[in-house]
Every structure is written in structure tokens, then in C-alpha cells.
C-alpha positions in Angstrom: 84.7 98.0 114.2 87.1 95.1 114.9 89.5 96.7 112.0 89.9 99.8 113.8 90.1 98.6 117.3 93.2 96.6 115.7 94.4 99.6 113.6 93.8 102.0 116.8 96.5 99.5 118.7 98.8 99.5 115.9 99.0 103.5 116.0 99.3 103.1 119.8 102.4 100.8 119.1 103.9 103.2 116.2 103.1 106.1 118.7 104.9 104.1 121.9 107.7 103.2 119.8 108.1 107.3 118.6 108.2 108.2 122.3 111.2 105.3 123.0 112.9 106.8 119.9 113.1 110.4 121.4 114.0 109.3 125.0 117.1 107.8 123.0 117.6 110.8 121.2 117.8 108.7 117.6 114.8 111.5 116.1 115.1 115.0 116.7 112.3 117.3 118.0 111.2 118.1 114.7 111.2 114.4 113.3 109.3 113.7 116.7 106.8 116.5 116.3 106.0 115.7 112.6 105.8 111.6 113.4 103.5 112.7 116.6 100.8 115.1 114.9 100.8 112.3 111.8 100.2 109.2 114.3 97.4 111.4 115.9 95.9 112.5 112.8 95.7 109.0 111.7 94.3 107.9 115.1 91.6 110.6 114.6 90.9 109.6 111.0 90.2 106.0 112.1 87.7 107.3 115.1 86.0 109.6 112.8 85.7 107.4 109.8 81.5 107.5 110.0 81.9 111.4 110.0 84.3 111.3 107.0 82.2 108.7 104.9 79.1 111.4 105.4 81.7 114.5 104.8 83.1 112.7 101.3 79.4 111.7 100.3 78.2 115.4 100.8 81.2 116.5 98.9 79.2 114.1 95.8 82.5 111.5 95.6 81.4 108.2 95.0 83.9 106.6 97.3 84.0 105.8 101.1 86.3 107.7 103.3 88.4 104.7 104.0 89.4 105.5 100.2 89.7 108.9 100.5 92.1 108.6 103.3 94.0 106.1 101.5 94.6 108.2 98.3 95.5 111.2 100.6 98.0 108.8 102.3 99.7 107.7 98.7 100.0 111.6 97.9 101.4 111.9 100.8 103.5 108.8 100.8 104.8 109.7 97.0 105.5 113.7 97.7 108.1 112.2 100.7 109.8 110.0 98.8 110.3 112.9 96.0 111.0 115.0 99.2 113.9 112.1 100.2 114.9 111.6 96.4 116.1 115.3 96.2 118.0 115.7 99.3 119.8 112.1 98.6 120.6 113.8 95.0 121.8 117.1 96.9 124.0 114.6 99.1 125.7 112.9 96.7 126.6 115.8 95.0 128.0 117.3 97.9 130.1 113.7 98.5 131.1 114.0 95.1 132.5 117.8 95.3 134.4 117.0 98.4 135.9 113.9 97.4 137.3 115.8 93.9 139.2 118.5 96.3 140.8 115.7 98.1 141.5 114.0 95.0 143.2 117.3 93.7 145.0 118.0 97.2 146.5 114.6 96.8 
């Protein structure tokens, strides 16, 4: 219980800090949305985490829900990162193309 009072004030911080972000306009709306509805979702996960241990143990997996959630997270973690890997490739080719028309204008 003390683990997620202490996570539960840690998502309160990230979701604090998100709000401070957008009143500076650094995120966009859509950055802001996504950040919001994941901060919640987490909040939600950490609430419900007796109702998820009994949903995963109906489902016949052998692990807790803690796990479950944390395997989800890693997915999700790993499919951004692929996510940020291709638009940093599509970037520097762009950077690349632009600087060889200068170079040929020159």
C-alpha cells in the first residue's frame, strides 16, 4: 500500500509538471493529451492493481498484474523508441537533401 501511495504522488508530480509544460506552451495539445490520458491510465492501473491481479489470474497467467503492467509498459516503451528512431532517420535524410542543394547552389 505504501508503494502506491508513493507511486500515486509521483504521477501527481509527472501530471503537475505536464500541466506547467502546456501553460508555457513547450508541448503541444496533442503531446499534452497523449502525456495526460497515459499519466491517468497509469494512476488508474496503480488504484486498480487488486482488480487487475484477479483479471490476469482469471485470464490463467501465472504472473501478478504488477508484471503484466510492466511488460505492457516495455512494449510500449520499445514501439516509441522505434516510433522516434524512424522519424529521426526521416530527419536526417531530409538535413542531408537540403544541405546537397545548397552545396550544388554554391
Amino acid at each position: 500500500m505504501f508503494q502506491q501511495i508513493i507511486a500515486l504522488f509521483v504521477i501527481l508530480y509527472f501530471i503537475i509538471k505536464l500541466f506547467l509544460e502546456k501553460k508555457q506552451n513547450k508541448i503541444n495539445v496533442n503531446e499534452f493529451a497523449f502525456w495526460l490520458i497515459f499519466w491517468i491510465s497509469a494512476g488508474f492501473a496503480i488504484i486498480f492493481l487488486k482488480h487487475i491481479d484477479r483479471i490476469v489470474a482469471g485470464l490463467g497467467f501465472s504472473s501478478t498484474g504488477i508484471d503484466l503492467l510492466l511488460y505492457i509498459g516495455i512494449i510500449v516503451l520499445f514501439s516509441l523508441i522505434f516510433k522516434l528512431r524512424l522519424k529521426i532517420e526521416k530527419q536526417e535524410k531530409n538535413i542531408t537533401k537540403i544541405i546537397r542543394e545548397i552545396a550544388l547552389k554554391k
